[in-house]
N, C-alpha and C positions, 0 to 999 in steps of 0.2 A: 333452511337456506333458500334465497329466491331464486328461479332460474334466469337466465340474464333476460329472456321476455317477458321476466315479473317486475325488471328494477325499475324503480321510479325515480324520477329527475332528482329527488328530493334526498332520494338516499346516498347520491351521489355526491351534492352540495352539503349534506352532514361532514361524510368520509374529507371531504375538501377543507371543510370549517374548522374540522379539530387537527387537521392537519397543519394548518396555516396556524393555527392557535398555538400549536406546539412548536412551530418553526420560528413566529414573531408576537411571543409572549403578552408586548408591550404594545401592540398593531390596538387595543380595544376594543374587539371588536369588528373590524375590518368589517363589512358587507360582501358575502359573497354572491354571487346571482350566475345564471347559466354563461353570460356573456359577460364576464370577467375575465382579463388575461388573466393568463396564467402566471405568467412571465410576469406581465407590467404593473398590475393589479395586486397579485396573490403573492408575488415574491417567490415565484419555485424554482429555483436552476434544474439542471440536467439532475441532478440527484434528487434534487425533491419531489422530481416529477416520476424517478427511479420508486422512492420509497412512495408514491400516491398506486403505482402502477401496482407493487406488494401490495397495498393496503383493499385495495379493489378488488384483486384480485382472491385474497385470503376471504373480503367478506362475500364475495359472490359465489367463490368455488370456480371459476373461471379462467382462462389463460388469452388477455389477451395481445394483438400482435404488437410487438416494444415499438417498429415504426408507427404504429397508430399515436401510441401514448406520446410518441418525440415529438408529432409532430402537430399532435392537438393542439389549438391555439387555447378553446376555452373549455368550460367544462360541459358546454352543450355537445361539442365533438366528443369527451370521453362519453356519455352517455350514450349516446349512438353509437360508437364503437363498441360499449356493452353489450347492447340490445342486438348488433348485424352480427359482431364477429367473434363476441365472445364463446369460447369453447370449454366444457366442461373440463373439467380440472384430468377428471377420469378417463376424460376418451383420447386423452394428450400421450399413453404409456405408450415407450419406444418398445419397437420388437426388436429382438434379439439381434445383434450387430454380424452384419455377416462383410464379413472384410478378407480377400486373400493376402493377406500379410506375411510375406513367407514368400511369397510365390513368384516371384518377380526375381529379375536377374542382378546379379553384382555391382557393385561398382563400378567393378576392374572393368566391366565390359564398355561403360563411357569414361575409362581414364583418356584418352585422345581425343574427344571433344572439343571441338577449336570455338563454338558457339551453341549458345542455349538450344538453338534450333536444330542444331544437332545430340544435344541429347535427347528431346523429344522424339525424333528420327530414328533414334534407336529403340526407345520404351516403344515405340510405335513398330516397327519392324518384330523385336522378340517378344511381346505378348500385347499387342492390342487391345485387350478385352479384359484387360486384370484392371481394378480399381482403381482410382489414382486420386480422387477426389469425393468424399462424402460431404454432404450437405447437412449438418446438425441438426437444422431444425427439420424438416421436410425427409431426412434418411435419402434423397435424391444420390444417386453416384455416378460421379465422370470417369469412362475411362481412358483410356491413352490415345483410343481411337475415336473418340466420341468430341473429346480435348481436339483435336488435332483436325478432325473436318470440319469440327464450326469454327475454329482459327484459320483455317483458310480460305471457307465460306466468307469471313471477314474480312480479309486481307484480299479477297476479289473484289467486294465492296467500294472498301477503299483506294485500290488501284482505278476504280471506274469514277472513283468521285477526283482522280489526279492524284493521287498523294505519290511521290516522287521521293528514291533512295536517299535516305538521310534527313528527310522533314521531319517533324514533332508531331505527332496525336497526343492530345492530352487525353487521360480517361476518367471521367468523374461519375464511376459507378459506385453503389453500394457491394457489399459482400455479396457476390452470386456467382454463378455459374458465367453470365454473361460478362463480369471483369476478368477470368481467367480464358476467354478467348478472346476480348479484347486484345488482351496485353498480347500474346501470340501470334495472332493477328496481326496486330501492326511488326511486331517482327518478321514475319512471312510477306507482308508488303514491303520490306524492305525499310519501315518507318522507325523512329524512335518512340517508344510510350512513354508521358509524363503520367503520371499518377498526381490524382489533386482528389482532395476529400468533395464529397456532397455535400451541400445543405441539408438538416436535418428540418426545419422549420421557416415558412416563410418571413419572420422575424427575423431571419438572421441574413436577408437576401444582401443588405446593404453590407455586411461588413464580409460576406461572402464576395460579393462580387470587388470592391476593394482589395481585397487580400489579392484576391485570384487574377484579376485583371495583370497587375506587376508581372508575376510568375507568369502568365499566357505572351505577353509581351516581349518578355527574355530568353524566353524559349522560343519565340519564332512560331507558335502553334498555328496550325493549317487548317486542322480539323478536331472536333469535339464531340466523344461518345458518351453519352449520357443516358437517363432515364426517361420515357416520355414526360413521367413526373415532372422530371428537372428544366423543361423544354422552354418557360418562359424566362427561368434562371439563364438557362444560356444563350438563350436569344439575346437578352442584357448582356452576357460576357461578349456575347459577338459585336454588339456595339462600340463594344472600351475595347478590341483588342483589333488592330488594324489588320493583321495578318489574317485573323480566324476568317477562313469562306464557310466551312461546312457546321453545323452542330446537329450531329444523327444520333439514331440510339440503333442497336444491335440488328431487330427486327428488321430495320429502313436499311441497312447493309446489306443482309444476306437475301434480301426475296427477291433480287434481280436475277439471282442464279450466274453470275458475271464469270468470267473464265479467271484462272488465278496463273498469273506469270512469276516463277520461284526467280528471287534476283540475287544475285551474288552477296557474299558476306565473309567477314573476315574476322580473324579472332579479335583484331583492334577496335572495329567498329562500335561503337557506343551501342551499349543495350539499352538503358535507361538513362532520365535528368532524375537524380533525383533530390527533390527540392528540401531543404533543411527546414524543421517547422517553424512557425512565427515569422520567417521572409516574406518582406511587405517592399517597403520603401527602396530598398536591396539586395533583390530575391537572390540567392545563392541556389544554382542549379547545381548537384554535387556528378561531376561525369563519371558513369560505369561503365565500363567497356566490357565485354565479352569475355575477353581475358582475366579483367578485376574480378568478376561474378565467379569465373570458376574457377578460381584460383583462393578466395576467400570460404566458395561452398565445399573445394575439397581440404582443403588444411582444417576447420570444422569440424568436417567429417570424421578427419583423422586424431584430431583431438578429442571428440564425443565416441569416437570408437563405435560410430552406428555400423548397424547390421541390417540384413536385410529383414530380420524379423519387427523393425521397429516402426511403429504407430506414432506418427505427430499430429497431434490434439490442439487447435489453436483457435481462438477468437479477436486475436489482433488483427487492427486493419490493414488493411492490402495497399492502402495508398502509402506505409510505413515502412522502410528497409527492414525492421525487425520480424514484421509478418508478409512481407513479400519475399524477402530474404531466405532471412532466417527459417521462416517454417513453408512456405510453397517452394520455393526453388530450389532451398535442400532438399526436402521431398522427393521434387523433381526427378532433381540428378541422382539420389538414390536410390530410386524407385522406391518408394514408400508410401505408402496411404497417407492421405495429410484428410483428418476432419479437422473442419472447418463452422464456425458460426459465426455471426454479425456481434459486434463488439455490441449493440445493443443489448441483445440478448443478456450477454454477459453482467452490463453493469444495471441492469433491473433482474438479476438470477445469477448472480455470482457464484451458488451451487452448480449451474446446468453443467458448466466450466468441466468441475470435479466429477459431477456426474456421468459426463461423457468421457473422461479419461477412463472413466471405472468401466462404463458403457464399451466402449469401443477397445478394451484395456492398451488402453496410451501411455507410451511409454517414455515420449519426450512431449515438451511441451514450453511455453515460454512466455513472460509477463512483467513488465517494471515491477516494481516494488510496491506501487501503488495497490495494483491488483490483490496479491496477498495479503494486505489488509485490510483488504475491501472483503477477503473471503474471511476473515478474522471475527469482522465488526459483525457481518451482516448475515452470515450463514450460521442457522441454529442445531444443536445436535440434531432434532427431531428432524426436522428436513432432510438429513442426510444418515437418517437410520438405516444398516446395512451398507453404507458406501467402503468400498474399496479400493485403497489405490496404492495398492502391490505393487501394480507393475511399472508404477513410475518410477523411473530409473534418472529419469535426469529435468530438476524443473531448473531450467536459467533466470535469471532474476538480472536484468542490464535495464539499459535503454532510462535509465535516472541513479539518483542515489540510493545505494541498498544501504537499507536499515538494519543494525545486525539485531536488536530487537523485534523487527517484525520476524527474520531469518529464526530466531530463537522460538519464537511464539507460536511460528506457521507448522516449526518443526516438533513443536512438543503436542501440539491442539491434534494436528491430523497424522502423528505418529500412531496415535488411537485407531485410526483406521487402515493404517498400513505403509504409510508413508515411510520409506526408506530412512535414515539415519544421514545416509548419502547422498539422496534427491538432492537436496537444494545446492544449486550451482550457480551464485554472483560471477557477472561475468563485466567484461565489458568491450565497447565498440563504440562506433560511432560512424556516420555515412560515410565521409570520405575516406574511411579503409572498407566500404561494399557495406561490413554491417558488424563483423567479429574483428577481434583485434585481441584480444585476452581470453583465453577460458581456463580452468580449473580441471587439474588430472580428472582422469575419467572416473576413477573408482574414492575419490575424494569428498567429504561434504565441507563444508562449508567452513572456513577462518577466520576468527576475530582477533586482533591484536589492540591491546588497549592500553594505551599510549599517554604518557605523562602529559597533562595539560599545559602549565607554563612554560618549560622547556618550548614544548612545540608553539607555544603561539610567538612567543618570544627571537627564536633560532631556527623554525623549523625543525628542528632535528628531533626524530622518531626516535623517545626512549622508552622500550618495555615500560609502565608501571608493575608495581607491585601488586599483589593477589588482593589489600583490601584496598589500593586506593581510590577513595571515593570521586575524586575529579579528575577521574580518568578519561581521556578519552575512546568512545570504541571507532577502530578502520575495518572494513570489511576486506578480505583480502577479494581481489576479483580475478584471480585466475595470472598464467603464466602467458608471453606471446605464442600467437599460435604459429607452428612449423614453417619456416620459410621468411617470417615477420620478423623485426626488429622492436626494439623499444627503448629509448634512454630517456632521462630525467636530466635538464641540463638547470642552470642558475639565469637570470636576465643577461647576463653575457655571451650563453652561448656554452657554458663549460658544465662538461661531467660531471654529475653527480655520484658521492657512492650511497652505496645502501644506507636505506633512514632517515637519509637527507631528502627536503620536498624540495621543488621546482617543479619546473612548466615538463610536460609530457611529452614527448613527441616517438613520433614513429616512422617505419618503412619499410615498405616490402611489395609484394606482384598483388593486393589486393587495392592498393592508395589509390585514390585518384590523380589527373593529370590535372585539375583542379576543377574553378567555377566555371561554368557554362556562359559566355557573353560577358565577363566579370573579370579582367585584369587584376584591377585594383585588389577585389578581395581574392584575388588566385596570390596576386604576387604577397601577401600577409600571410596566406596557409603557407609557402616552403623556408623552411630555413636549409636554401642551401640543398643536399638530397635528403633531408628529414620532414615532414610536415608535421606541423605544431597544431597540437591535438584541442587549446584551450582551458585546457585541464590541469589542473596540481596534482603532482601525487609525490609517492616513494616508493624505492625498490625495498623489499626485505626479503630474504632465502627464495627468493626467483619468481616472488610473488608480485604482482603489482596491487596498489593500496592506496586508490583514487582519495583526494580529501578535500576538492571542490574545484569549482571555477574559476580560473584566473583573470578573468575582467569581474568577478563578482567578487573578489574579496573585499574588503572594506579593512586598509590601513587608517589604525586610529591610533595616536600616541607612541610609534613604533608597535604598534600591534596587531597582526591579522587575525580579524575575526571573521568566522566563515556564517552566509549568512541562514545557508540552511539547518543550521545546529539552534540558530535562533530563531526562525521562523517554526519549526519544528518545537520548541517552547511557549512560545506565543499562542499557538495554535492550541494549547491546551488548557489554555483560558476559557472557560465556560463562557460563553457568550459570544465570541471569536468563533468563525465559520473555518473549520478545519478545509486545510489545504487552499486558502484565501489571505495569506499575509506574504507581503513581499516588505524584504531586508536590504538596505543597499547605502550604501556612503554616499553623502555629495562634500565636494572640495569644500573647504574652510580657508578660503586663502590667509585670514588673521592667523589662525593658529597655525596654517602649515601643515592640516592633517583634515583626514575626514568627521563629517558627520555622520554618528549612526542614525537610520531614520527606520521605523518600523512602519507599513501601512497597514492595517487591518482589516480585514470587513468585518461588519456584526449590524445584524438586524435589529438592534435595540438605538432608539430613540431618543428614550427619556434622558433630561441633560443629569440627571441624579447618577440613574445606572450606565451612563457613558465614561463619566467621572470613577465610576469606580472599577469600570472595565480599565482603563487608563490605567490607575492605580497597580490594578494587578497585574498587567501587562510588563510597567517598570518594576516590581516586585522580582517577575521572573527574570525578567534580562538581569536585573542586579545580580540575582542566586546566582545567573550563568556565568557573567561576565566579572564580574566585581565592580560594574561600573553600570552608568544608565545609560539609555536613550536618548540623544539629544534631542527627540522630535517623536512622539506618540501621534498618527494620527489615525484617528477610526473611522469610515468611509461605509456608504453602503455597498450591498451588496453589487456583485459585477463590475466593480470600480479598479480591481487589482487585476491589471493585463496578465493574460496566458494562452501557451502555443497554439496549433490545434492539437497538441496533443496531450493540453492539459499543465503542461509546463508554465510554471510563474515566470514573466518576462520580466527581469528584474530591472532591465536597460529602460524598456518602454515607462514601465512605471516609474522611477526614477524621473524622466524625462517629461511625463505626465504629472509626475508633483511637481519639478522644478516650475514646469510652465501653468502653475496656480489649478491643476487637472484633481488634486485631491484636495477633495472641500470637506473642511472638518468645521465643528458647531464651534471655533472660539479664533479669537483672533490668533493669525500665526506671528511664531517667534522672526522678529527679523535679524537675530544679532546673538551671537554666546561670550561672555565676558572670556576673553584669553586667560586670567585665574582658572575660570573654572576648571578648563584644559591640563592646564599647570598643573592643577590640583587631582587632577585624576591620575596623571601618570605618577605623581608623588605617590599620590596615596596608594598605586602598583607597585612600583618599585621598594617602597618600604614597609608600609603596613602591613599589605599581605604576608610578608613573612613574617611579619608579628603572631598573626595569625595562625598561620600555618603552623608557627612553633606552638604555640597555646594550643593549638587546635589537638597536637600531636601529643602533647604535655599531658590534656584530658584523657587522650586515648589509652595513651601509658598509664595513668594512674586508673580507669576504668576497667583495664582488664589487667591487672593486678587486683583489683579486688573481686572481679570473676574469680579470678584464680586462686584467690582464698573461699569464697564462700558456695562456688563449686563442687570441690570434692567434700567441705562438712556437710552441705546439706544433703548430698546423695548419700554419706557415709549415716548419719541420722538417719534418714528414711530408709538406707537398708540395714536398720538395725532393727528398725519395729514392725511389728506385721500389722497393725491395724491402716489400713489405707486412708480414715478420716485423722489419725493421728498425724501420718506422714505427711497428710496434706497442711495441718495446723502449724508445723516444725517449719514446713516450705513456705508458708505463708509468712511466717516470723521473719523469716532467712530472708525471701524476697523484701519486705518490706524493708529491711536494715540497709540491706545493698541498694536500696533504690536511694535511701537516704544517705550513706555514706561518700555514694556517689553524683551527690547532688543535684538529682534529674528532679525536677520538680513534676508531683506526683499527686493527681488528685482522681477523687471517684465521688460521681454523683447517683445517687437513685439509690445506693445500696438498702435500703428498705422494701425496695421492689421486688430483691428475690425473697421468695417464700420461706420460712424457715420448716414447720412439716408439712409439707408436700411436695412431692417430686417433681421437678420441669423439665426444659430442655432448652439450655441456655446456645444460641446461636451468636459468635463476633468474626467481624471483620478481619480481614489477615494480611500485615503489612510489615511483618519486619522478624524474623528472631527471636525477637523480645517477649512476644505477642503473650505465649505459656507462663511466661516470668508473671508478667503484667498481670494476667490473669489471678494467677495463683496469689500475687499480693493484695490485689483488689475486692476477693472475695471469701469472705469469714468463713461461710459456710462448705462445706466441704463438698466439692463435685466430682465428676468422673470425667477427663477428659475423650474424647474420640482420638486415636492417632492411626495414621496409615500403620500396616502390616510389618513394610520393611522396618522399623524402628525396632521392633522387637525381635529381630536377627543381631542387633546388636549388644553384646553383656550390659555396657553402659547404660546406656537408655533402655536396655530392657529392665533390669533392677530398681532401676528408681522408677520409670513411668508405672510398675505394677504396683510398687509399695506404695504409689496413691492415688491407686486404684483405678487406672487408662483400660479401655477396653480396645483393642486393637482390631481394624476393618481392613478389608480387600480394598487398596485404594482408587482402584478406577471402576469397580463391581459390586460395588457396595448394592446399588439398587437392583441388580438382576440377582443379588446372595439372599435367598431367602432366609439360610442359614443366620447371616451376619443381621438381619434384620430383626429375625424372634430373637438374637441374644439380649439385643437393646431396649427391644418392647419387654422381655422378660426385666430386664435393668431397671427399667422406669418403674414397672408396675411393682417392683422388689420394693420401690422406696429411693433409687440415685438419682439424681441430677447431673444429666451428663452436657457437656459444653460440646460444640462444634463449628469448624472452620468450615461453612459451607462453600466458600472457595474454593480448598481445595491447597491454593498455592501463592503466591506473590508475587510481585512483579519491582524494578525500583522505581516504576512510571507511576503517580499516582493514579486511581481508578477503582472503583469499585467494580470486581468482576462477576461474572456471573455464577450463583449458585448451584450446588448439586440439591437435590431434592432429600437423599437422606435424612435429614436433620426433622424436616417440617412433615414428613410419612410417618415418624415413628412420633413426634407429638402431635397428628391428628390420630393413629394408632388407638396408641396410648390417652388420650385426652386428658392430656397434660398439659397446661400452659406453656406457652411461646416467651421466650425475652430476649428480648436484640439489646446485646452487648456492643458500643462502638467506643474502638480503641483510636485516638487520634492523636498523632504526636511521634509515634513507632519508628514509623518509615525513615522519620527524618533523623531521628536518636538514632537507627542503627537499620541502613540503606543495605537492599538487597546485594550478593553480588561485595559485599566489604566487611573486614570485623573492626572497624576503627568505628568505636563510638563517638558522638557526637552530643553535643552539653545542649538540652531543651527540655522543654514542657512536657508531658503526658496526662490526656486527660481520659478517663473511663467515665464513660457512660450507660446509666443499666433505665433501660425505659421499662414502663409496665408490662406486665404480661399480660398475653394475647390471646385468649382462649380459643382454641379449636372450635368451629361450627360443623363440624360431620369427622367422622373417620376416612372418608373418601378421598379421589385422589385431587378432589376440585378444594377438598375446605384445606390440604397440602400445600395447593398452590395459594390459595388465601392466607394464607402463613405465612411462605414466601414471602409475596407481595406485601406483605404488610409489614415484616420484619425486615424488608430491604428497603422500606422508606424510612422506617425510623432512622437507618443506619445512617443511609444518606442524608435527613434530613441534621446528624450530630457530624460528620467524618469530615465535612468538606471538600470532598474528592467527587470527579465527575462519574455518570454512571458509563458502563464500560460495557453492558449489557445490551446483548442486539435486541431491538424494538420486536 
């Protein structure tokens, strides 16, 4: 491995080359050179530039700093960043977290609190010198007292540069020490703090100053604290914004040594503006008041049931109510350690996150949805070998749509490490109640209720489904109002909902706001009356609230709401389709009286071949979902589809942006939809479907009716005979009858590939149920299945899985049992062929997930040949999560075997690797395995 004064330019523009290759398949070739953007040239967003920074960094051994990588224009700067700042990977190990956590006083002691500045006045009066702020990356810590004189080292600053009781500072720092005395700061001068994000790259100066100009304007701002960095950036804001005199950064504040005059303050007095994301044209300043803040951080409080022994672990940014809120200002008022890192950090090391909760043992912690799939995709066992995360007690998951999938997934993946049963807490909020509005009992995990689809798109009305039914929908329950709050669901008129029923959201209580900041018009749209209207659909069920989208984002089509994120969220699974890049949205149809669905997509590919067939499967899925298509497919490049800053798809702007010819697609656009066709789609709702549904349901019933005959004879058959290659040839008979009686069409290709004497180790894919059925009919020869441990606690499955002949494993220790491993090498070398789901487990998402190693140690072991078995067709015959079968195809695929090159753990992973291509190359399904 080189050391970073070894890399050469060259090595760099490789790592670049196959990167872009894997990104823009279809690019030919692309030319890379030192001075290629990155951006304009290479096509990298924020993430690709996340996964370049992994990629460097694993080949160098290196750690280097995430603002360098943001903010590299070309890949001459990543090289010199290499070569100045990269740091060996080994000299990066944190030492032991030393936090008095514990230590610090009650609550109770700032329940009279009239103002923020007054609970700091207290932390500062009874322990000065106890911790109050760690710095993630750096281990730096602030305490109450250290907080507290460079906050009014700043606040003299700024009283010398004028700034005058009730004026605006905006502050557009990054995550440091110096935005948590800004903000105080200006409180102690008597001023208001706007919080406004940085520029991350001068690329982005034009659409930064744009955005930001509006918001500097509406707010009144006077003065601006910044970075020296940021200083020609603001020099431009101070151009566009009439009012701005000053633009300083922290240093230029405090070195005059100015006297600091404490001015009066009141529980009413606005604490912060704070501005709602994506405000441009009609910036919405959301007003917080001193009161609103603590009055939303103690009902929180009281609902999270924090203690003074708890640890808040955060990496969201500080210009966001969620991580200004939520995790610093609770903190705050609770006296609690709050670590802190740069959301950079985070999304080029989505482990450090984990690792510091483990590190610091953090006990609360908080992150959209986004995040925990970020930690899903992209963080590998190895990476976080030995991680621990005991002592989280509470992860909230708000501030977007929760996924009760990703909730399932986050909750089973790092349960393996400790992760509470309980942790995960969907919640919800939004600014104009401060930041919390719903949480979840304290000692509760997490709620799905899964909800009949037509009913509800039809009536709204939230009906329980049944346990298999397959179009179902899931809601995530997000928590009850918190203490002192209101919540009712009303109809477009105004009137009570009860429970089950959706409508528009609205709320009330001492955390609301008194609205927009300079903004009538849209102050006088947020009340209805003494209730503010939140934006949002939802329903009440058992004192739960159960958010189910946007109320300007639904899309009435044919008397029908379709919500757009259930379809973007399908779209996006499109191979070729740039996940978290599709916006969904209706535009008027005046002919027909109803909207048009329209899908925007991004996708790097080019060619008008594989556009066309992106298309295709695009309307493929919306059909699956919907029972209906698309009126409008279009596919755009990359950065085409508007989003907040904080990542949010702006569904209005894009909308607004295609109307006015903004999405340029490769064929002419449709100008016109035959009013038939319209006609024709609700016809074919209102009546076919239930055609369907009946038929559908008709299969199901005669499907497992013949389960249930051929069930118990073929378990009662195999526990009658003790040979295990007989039981298997009886279960093969049995499955293949039932496969044709129940007229799944059933086919298997290669079956000449498995060897007839010699033992292998047959590896397949795992997607449904069915998977052992399939197996067992598709294969003459008699095998030995692998199954988890718990199976064989059961009479049932235990009797028939031994009578033909399963060998049963520790299901999550399979590779540390050295035990369980000689049984198998002893198995193979005996003469068995044993099968295994190196999966593990299934999902109803399609995907190919990532394998355990198991499988491919014991045939380089043994030097046995390798055969990847791909089962494709499973999933959709019999969908996780449902037992209603469904009438299709099934095809088995047996590719050649793979001979082992070593017994070691490298020709294992050659195994691996090569048996998860054939897979994928027969399954159809995307890979689901982190890079």
């Amino acid at each position: 491995m080189d050391t970073p004064s070894e890399v050469s330019s060259q090595k760099i523009l490789d790592i670049i080359e196959r990167l872009v290759a894997e990104l823009r398949p279809t690019a030919r070739g692309a030319a890379v050179t030192l001075d290629s953007a990155l951006d304009k040239d290479l096509g990298l967003d924020s993430l690709g530039r996340m996964e370049l920074l992994f990629r460097i960094e694993r080949t160098f051994g290196v750690r280097l700093p995430e603002q360098a990588i943001a903010t590299a224009e070309t890949p001459r700067d990543l090289w010199d960043t290499v070569v100045k700042s990269g740091t060996p990977i080994a000299s990066t190990a944190a030492a032991a977290p030393i936090i008095t956590a514990g230590a610090g006083e009650s609550p109770a002691t700032v329940a009279d609190a009239q103002t923020l500045c007054d609970v700091l006045d207290r932390h500062m009066t009874a322990h000065p010198h106890q911790t109050h702020i760690i710095l993630a990356e750096t281990d730096d810590k602030v305490s109450y007292a250290l907080l507290y004189q460079s906050a009014q080292n700043v606040a003299a600053g700024l009283q010398r540069l004028g700034l005058k009781a009730g004026q605006t500072v905006a502050i557009m720092l990054p995550t440091s020490a110096e935005y948590f005395y800004s903000f105080f700061g200006v409180l102690l001068a008597g001023g208001i703090p706007v919080p406004i994000y940085p520029p991350v790259r001068l690329s982005q100066i034009e659409d930064h100053l744009r955005r930001h100009a509006n918001i500097l304007n509406n707010a009144l701002v006077t003065i601006l604290i910044t970075t020296p960095q940021a200083q020609a950036v603001a020099q431009l804001l101070k151009s566009a914004v009439a009012g701005l005199r000053h633009t300083v950064t922290v240093p230029k504040l405090t070195e005059a040594g100015a006297p600091w005059i404490r001015p009066a303050m009141a529980t009413t007095d606005i604490a912060f503006l704070q501005y709602t994301s994506g405000s441009t044209g009609n910036p919405k300043g959301v007003i917080l008041t001193h009161a609103n803040l603590l009055a939303n951080i103690r009902a929180m409080g009281k609902a999270t049931a924090v203690e003074s022994t708890d640890v808040f672990v955060s990496w969201l940014p500080l210009y966001h109510d969620m991580g200004l809120i939520g995790a610093w200002l609770g903190s705050l008022y609770h006296g609690l350690p709050l670590v802190i890192m740069s959301p950079l950090v985070f999304l080029a090391h989505p482990e450090r996150w984990l690792q510091a909760i483990d590190h610091y043992h953090g006990t609360l912690s908080a992150a959209p949805n986004f995040a925990y799939e970020l930690c899903l995709r992209k963080i590998d066992d190895e990476t976080i070998r030995g991680l621990d995360l005991g002592t989280w007690r509470r992860a909230f998951n708000g501030a977007e749509a929760v996924s009760a999938d990703t909730i399932i997934r986050f909750q089973e993946r790092f349960g393996r490490y400790g992760l509470r049963a309980t942790a995960m807490a969907p919640v919800y909020g939004l600014a104009e109640c401060s930041v919390g509005l719903a949480l979840p009992p304290a000692a509760r995990g997490p709620l799905i209720q899964r909800i009949e689809r037509e009913p509800f798109l039809r009536t709204g009305r939230a009906q329980p489904a049944d346990a298999g039914c397959a179009t179902a929908i899931p809601f995530v329950a997000c928590g009850q109002p918190l203490p002192g709050h209101e919540i009712r669901i009303v109809d477009a008129a105004g009137n009570s909902l009860g429970d089950g029923e959706e409508g528009h959201l609205e709320f009330r209580g001492p955390s609301a706001t008194q609205g927009y900041f300079r903004n009538p018009e849209a102050s006088a749209q947020l009340f209805d009356g003494a209730w503010l209207r939140s934006g949002d659909l939802a329903y009440k069920a058992y004192g739960d609230i159960f958010v189910t989208g946007r109320a300007k984002d639904i899309i009435i089509r044919a008397g029908r709401n379709l919500y757009p994120h259930e379809i973007e969220e399908t779209v996006a699974m499109v191979p070729g389709i740039r996940k978290g890049c599709v916006a969904v949205f209706g535009t008027p149809d005046r002919a027909a009286g109803t909207d048009r669905l329209v899908v925007v997509a991004e996708t790097r590919e080019t060619h008008a071949a594989v556009r066309e067939r992106l298309r295709r499967e695009v309307q493929t899925r919306v059909l699956a979902l919907l029972g209906e298509p698309a009126d409008d497919i279009v596919l755009v490049l990359p950065h085409t589809v508007l989003k907040t800053s904080s990542g949010k798809i702006r569904r209005a702007a894009t909308r607004d942006l295609y109307i006015h010819g903004g999405c340029a697609d490769d064929r002419p656009r449709r100008r016109w939809r035959p009013i038939m066709r319209l006609a024709w789609a609700d016809l074919r709702l209102t009546i076919t479907q239930s055609g369907r549904w009946m038929a559908g349901m008709l299969y199901a019933l005669y499907a497992g009716l013949l389960f249930v005959v051929f069930a118990p004879l073929t378990w009662l058959m195999a526990a009658l005979i003790t040979r295990p290659s007989s039981g298997w040839r009886v279960s093969h008979i049995m499955a293949r009858w039932f496969l044709r009686l129940s007229g799944t069409r059933f086919e298997v290709h290669g079956l000449s590939n498995v060897p007839r004497g010699t033992a292998c180790v047959l590896v397949a894919n795992h997607a449904s149920y069915l998977d052992g059925i399939l197996l067992i009919a598709a294969l003459t020869k008699p095998c030995h299945f692998i199954a988890k441990r718990e199976l064989g606690d059961h009479f049932i499955t235990d009797v028939y899985l031994r009578h033909i002949g399963t060998h049963f494993v520790e299901r999550f220790h399979f590779e540390d049992s050295l035990g369980g491993l000689k049984q198998l090498l002893q198995a193979v070398r005996g003469g068995q062929s044993l099968i295994f789901f190196p999966e593990g487990t299934f999902y109803p998402s399609p995907g190919l997930l990532p394998f355990r190693m198991g499988a491919f140690v014991t045939a380089a072991q043994a030097r046995a040949p390798l055969i990847a078995v791909t089962i494709r067709g499973s999933r959709t015959v019999l969908r996780d999560q449902t037992w209603l079968p469904r009438y299709g195809a099934i095809t088995i695929t047996i590719s050649p075997p793979i001979e082992p090159a070593g017994t070691d753990w490298s020709a294992a992973l050659a195994l691996r690797d090569a048996a998860r291509s054939e897979i994928l190359r027969h399954n159809g399904e995307r890979d689901t395995a982190p890079l």
